[in-house]
C-alpha positions as CSV (number, residue, x, y, z in Angstrom):
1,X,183.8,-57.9,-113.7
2,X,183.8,-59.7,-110.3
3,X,187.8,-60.0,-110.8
4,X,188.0,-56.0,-110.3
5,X,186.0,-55.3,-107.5
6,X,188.2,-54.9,-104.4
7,X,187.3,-56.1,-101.0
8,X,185.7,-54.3,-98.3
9,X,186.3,-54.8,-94.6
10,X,182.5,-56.5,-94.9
11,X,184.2,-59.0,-96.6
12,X,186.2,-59.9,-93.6
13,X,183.4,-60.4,-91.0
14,X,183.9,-63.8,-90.2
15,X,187.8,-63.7,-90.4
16,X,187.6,-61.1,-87.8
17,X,185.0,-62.7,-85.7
18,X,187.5,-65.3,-85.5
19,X,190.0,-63.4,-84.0
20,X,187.8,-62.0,-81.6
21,X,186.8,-65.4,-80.6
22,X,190.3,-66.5,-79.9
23,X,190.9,-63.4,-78.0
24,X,187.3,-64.0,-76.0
25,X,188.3,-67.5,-75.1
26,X,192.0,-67.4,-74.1
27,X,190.7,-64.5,-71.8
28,X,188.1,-66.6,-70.4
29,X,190.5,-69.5,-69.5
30,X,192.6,-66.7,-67.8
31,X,189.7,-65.4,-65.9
32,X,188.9,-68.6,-64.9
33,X,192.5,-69.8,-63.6
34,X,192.9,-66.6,-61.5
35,X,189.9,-66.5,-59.8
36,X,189.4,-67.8,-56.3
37,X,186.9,-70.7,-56.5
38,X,188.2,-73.8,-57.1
39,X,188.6,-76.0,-59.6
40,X,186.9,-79.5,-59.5
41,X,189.0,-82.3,-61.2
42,X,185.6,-82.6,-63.7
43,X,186.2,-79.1,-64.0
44,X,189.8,-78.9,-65.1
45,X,188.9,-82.0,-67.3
46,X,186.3,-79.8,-69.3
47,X,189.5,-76.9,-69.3
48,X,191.6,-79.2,-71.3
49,X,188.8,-80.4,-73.6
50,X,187.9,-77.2,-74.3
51,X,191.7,-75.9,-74.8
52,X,192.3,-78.6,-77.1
53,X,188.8,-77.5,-79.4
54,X,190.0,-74.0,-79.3
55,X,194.0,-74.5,-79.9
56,X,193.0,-76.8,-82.9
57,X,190.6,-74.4,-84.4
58,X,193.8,-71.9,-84.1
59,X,196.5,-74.2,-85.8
60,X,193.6,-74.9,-88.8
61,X,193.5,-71.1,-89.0
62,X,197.0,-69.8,-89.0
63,X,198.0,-72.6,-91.4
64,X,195.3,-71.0,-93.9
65,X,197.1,-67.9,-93.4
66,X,200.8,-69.7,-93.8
67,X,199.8,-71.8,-96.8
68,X,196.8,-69.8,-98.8
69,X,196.3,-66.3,-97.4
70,X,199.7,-65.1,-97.3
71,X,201.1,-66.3,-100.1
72,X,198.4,-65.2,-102.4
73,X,199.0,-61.8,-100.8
74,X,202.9,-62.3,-101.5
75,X,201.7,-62.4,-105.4
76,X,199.7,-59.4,-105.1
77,X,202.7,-57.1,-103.4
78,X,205.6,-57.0,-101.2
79,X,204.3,-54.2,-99.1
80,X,203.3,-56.4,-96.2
81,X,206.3,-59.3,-96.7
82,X,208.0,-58.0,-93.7
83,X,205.0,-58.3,-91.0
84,X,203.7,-62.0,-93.2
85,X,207.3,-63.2,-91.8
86,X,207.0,-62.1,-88.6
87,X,203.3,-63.3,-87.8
88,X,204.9,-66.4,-89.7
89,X,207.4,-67.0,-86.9
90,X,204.7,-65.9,-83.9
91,X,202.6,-69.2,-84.9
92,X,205.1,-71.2,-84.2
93,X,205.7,-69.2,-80.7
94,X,202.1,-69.9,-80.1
95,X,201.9,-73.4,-80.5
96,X,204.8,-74.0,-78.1
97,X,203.1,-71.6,-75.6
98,X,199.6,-73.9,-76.2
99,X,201.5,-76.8,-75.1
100,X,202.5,-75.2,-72.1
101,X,199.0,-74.1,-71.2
102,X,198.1,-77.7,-72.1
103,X,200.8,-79.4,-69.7
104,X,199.7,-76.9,-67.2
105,X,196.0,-78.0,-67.3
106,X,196.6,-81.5,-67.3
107,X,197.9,-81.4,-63.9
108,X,195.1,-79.8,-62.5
109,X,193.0,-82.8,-63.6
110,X,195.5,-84.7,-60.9
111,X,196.1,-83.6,-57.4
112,X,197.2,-79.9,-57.9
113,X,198.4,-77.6,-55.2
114,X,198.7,-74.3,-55.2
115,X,202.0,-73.9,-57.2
116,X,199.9,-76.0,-59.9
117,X,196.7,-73.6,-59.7
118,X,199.4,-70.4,-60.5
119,X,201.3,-72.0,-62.9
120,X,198.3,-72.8,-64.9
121,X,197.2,-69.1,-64.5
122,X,200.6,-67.6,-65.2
123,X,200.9,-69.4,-68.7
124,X,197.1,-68.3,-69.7
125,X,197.7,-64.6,-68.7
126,X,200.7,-65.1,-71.2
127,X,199.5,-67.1,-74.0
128,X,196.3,-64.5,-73.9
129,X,198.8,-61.3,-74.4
130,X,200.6,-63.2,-77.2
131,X,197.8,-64.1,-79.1
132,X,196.4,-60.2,-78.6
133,X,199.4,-59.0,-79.5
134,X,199.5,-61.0,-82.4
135,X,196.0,-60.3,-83.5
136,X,196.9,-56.9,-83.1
137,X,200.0,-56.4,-85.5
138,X,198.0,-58.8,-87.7
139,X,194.9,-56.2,-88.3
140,X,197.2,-53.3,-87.7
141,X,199.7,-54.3,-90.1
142,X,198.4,-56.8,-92.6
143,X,194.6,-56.2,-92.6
144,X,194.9,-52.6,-94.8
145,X,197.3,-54.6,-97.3
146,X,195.0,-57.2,-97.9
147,X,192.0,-54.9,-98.4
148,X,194.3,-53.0,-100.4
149,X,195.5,-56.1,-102.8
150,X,192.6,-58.3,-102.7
151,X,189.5,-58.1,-104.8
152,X,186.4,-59.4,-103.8
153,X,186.7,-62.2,-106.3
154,X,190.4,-62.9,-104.5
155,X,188.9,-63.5,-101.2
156,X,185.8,-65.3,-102.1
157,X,188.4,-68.1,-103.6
158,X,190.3,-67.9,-100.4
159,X,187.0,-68.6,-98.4
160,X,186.2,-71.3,-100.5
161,X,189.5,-72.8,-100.3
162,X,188.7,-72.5,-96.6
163,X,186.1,-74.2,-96.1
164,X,187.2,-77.5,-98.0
165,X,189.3,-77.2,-95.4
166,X,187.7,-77.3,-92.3
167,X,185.6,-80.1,-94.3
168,X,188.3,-82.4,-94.9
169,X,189.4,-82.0,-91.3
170,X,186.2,-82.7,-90.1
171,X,186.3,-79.4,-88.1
172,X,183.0,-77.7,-89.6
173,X,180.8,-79.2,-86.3
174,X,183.1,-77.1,-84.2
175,X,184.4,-74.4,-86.1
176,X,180.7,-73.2,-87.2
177,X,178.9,-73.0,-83.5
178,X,182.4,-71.5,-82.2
179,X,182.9,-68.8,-84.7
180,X,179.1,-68.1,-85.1
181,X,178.7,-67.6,-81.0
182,X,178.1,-64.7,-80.0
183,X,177.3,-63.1,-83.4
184,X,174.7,-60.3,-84.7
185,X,171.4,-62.8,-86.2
186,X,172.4,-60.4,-89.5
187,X,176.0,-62.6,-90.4
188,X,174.9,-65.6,-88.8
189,X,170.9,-66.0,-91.0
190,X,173.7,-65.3,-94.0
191,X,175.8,-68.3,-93.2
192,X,173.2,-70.6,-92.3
193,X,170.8,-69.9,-95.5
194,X,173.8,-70.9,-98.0
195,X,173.6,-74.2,-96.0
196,X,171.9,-77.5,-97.2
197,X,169.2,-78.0,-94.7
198,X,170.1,-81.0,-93.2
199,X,172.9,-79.3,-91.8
200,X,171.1,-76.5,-90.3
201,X,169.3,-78.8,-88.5
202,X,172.2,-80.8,-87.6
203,X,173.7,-77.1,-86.5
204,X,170.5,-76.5,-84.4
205,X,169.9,-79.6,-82.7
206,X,173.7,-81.0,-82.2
207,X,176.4,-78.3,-83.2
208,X,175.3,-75.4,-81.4
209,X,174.0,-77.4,-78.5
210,X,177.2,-79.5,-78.2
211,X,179.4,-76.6,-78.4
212,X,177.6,-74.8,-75.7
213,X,178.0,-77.4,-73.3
214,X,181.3,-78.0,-73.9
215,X,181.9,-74.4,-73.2
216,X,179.6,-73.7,-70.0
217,X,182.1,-77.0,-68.8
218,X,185.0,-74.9,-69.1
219,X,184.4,-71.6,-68.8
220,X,181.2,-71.2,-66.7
221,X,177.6,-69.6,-67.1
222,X,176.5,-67.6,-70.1
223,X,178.5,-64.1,-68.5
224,X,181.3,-66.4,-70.4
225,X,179.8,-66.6,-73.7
């Protein structure tokens, strides 16, 4: 039966290209606020656009984990209840530190000096060490419980539960091209032939395109992607 067969760390592949994503892009915005060109008000306007797509992506994923991941795991075992509560409490570190990253790049958009340029840098070098060091305790500590707990069957409900989600928030335009960037053509072919095809196409010729631009805005040429 489906029911018995555990989860492998397969199953996880676009969980974990998640995190890697969120890792890739809070170092790009770091990269970007500490080098030594500078930024055009147009510029710091795509920054915040692109921070708010990314940040909002985040919050839809660590409320999956508050209100379906972690408490299906709390009904499997205790063994991980102590790290669930502290990555519990991290979120809501993150989001204040996302708001201070916003604020910061928001005034670059106005008539920044220099003190504006470093502040902006100084709170995405931070929020980029939080979130890795977040990400980090999460697969360290939480990652070998779930594979340990979960059976395939488990995790396939969780993903489905998922993606109702992202479809009711009207995130699956952005959250597709962004998680799927940057990916193998193996895990990305599997995604897009369980799609209807109108919205391959729509992922062709708008998503992916879209997404792209919005980035290369933000973060620069493809060396960012």
């Amino acid at each position: 039966m489906t029911t018995s067969i555990p989860m492998t760390h397969d199953d996880l592949t676009y969980f974990l290209q998640a995190h890697g994503r969120f890792r890739e892009d809070t170092g790009e915005f770091r990269r970007v606020l500490h080098s030594p060109d500078q930024i055009s008000e147009e510029r710091a306007i795509a920054l915040v656009a692109y921070w708010d797509n990314v940040m909002e992506l985040l919050e839809h994923h660590h409320t999956v984990e508050d209100d379906v991941i972690w408490p299906t795991l709390r009904t499997k075992t205790s063994a991980a209840d102590a790290s669930l509560t502290l990555l519990e409490s991290q979120h809501d570190g993150l989001d204040s530190r996302a708001a201070q990253v916003r604020s910061a790049l928001v005034m670059l958009a106005g008539a920044p000096g220099p003190a504006d340029r470093e502040r902006a840098a100084h709170a995405a070098e931070e929020f980029h060490r939080e979130i890795g060091t977040h990400l980090d305790q999460e697969e360290s500590s939480v990652i070998p419980v779930m594979l340990a707990s979960f059976s395939k069957a488990d995790w396939l409900a969780i993903e489905g539960s998922n993606m109702e989600s992202i479809v009711e928030h009207g995130l699956l335009a952005r959250m597709l091209p962004w998680v799927l960037d940057g990916m193998a053509d193996t895990p990305v072919r599997a995604i897009l032939d369980g799609m209807p095809a109108a919205l391959v196409s729509e992922y062709r010729t708008s998503w992916y395109p879209t997404h792209q631009t919005m980035r290369r805005a933000a973060l620069g040429p493809a060396e960012a992607s």
